[in-house]
C-alpha positions in Angstrom: 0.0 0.0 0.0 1.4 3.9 -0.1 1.0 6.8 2.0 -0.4 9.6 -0.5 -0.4 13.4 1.3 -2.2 16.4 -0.3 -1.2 19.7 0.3 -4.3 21.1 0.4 -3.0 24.8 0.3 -0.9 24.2 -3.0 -3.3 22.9 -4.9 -5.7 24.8 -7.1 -8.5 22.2 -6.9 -10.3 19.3 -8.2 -12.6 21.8 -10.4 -10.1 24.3 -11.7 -7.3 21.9 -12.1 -8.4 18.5 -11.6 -5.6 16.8 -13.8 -5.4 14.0 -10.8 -8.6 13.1 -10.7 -8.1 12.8 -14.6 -5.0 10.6 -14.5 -5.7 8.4 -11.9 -6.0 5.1 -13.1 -8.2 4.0 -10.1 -10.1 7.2 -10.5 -9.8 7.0 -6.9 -9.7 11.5 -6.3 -12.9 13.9 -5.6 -13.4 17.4 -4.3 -12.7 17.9 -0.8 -15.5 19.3 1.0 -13.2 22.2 2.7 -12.0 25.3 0.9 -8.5 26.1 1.1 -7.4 29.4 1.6 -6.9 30.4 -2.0 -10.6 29.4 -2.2 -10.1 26.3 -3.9 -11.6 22.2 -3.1 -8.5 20.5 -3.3 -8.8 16.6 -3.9 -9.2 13.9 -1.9 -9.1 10.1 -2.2 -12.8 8.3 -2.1 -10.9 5.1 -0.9 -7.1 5.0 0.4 -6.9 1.6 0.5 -7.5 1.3 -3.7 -4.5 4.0 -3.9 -1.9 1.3 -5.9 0.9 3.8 -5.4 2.0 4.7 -9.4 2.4 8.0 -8.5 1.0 9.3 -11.9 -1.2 11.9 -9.5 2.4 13.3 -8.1 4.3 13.0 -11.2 1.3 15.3 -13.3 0.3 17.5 -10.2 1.5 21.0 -11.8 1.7 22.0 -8.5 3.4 19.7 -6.8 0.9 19.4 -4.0 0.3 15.6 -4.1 3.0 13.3 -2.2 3.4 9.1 -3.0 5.3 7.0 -0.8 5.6 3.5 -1.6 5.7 1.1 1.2 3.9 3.0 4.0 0.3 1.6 5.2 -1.7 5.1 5.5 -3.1 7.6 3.1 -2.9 11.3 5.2 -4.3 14.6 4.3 -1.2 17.1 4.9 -0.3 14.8 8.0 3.5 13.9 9.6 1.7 11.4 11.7 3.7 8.1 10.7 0.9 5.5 12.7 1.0 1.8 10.6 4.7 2.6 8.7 6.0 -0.5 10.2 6.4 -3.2 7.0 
């Protein structure tokens, strides 16, 4: 499984952007229901546990506000909380 982080405050959201929710092979993103402060949904995934880890979200973000690390057990929004890393 892999621990995917959105920066919620780097992103300019699932409508105005959207390119994750477009490449994601699970088509596993949505809006978030919370506003950043740019005034922007960023995305959110509908179920972490799907997330395969290919990191095509983080490679396409133009942003860079989507992290994928392979190996880790949880899926975090903008969290350093490392709970279930242990293999």
């Amino acid at each position: 499984m892999a621990k995917l982080t959105i920066l919620p405050q780097s992103c300019k959201g699932v409508d105005d952007c959207g390119i994750c929710k477009f490449v994601c092979p699970q088509q596993l993103f949505q809006a978030c229901r919370e506003m950043n402060a740019s005034g922007y949904y960023p995305p959110e995934l509908t179920d972490p546990d799907e997330c395969t880890g290919c990191r095509t979200c983080m490679l396409c973000c133009p942003d860079f506000a989507i992290i994928v690390e392979k190996g880790e057990k949880r899926t975090d929004y903008n969290s350093e909380d490392s709970h279930g890393s242990e293999p």
